[in-house]
N, C-alpha and C positions, 0 to 999 in steps of 0.2 A: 589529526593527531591520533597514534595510535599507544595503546596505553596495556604493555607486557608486563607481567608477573615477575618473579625472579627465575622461574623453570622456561621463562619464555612463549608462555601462552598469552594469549588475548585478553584482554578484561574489560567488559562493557558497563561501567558503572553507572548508575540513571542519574538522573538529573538530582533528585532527593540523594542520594549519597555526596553529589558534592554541594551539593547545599548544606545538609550537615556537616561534613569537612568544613567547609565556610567559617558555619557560625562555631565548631569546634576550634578553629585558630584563632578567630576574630577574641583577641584580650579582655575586650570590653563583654562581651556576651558570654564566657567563661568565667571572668568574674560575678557578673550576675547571676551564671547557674549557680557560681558556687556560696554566693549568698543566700539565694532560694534553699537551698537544700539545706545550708547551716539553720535557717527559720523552720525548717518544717517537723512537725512533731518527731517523737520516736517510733511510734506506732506507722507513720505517714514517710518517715525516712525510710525504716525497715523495709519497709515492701516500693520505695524508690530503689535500695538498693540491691533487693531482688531479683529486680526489672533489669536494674541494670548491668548484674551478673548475668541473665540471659541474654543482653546485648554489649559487652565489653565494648570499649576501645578507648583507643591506648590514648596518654594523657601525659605530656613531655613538659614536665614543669621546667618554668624562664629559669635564667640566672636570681634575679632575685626572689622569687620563689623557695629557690633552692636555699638559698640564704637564710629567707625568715623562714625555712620551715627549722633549718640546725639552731636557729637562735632559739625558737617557741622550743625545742626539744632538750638544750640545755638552759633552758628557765626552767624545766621540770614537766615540761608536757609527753605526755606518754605517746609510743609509737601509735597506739590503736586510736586515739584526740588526732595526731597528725596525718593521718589514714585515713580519715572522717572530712577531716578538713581539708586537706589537698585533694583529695576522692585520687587515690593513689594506692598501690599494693603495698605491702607492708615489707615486701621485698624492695621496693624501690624506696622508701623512707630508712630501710636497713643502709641501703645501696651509697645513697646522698651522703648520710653519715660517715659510714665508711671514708668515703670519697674525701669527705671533708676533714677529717683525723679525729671524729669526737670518738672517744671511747662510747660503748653503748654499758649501759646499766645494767644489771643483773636483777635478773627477781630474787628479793629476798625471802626465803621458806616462812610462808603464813602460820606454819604452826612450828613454834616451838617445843622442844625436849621435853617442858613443863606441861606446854600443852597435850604433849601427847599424853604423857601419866594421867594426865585429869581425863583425857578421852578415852584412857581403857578403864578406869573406874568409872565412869558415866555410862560405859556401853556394858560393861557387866553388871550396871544396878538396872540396866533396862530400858535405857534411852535407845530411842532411837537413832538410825545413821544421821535422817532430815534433821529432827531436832538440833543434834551434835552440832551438826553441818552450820544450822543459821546461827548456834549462840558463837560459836568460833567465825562465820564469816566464809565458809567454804562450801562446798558443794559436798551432796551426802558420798557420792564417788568415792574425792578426796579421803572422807572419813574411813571408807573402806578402805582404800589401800593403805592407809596408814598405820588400820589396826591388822591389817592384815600381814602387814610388813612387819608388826611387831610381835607376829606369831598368836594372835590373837583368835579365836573358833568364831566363826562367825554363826550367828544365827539363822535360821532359813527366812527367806523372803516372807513377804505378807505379815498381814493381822494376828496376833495370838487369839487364840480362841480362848 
C-alpha cells in the first residue's frame, strides 16, 4: 500500500506514527489521556501543554463529545474550561457552538464607569498601575489603557526616586 499526500507525493510514515494514530482513535485511550491531563497539576499541565504545542495534532471530537461539550458551555462553563477539557482550539469549541445555534456570551467590561473615576483618583494620588490592577482584578496593562483612554498623563516607568 502506497500512502500520497494531497499534492501527490509519497509519504513513508514509521511505524511509531501509526502507532500513535492507533492509540489517538482508540476512545478508551483518549479518554484516559484526557483524564490524565484533567489530574495533573497547573504547573505539570502548563509545560504538557507546551509540549504539545510543539507537537500538534488534530483531535475530531465524537458526536457525543460534541454534545456534552454545548451542554457544560450552556451550564456556564467558559470556552477557555472547555479548551482544557476537550484539549481542543478555541476555534473549534467557537465552531461546535456555532454549528449547534447556542448564541455565544459576551465578555462583560470588568471595569465599570464608577470604576474608572475611582482609578484616575487612585493613579493621581500615586498608586501604582500593579496595585490598581489586583485591588480591581485586572492586569496593570488593562489599567493603562484605561487611563489612558481617559486622557489621563501617564507617569514614566519605574521606581520614584
Amino acid at each position: 500500500m502506497q500512502n500520497v499526500d494531497r499534492e501527490g507525493r509519497y509519504l513513508n510514515p514509521s511505524e511509531r506514527t501509526f502507532s500513535l494514530v492507533r492509540h489517538l482513535v482508540d476512545p478508551k485511550i483518549r479518554a484516559e489521556i484526557r483524564s490524565l491531563y484533567a489530574s495533573l497539576s497547573d504547573k505539570a499541565a502548563e509545560e504538557v501543554s507546551r509540549e504539545r504545542r510543539e507537537l500538534q495534532f488534530q483531535h475530531r471530537l465524537e458526536k457525543v463529545e460534541v454534545e456534552r461539550l454545548v451542554s457544560e458551555y450552556e451550564a456556564g462553563s467558559t470556552v477557555a474550561e472547555l479548551v482544557a477539557r476537550y484539549q481542543v482550539n478555541r476555534s473549534t469549541v467557537g465552531a461546535h457552538l456555532r454549528r449547534a445555534g447556542v448564541t455565544a456570551r459576551t465578555n462583560k467590561p470588568k471595569l465599570s464607569a464608577t470604576d474608572i473615576h475611582e482609578i484616575i483618583e487612585l493613579y493621581a494620588s500615586g498608586q501604582s498601575l500593579l496595585v490598581i490592577g489586583k485591588k480591581y482584578g485586572v492586569n496593570a496593562e488593562t489599567v493603562r489603557r484605561k487611563l489612558t483612554k481617559a486622557g489621563v498623563q501617564m507617569r514614566p516607568r519605574g521606581r520614584r526616586r
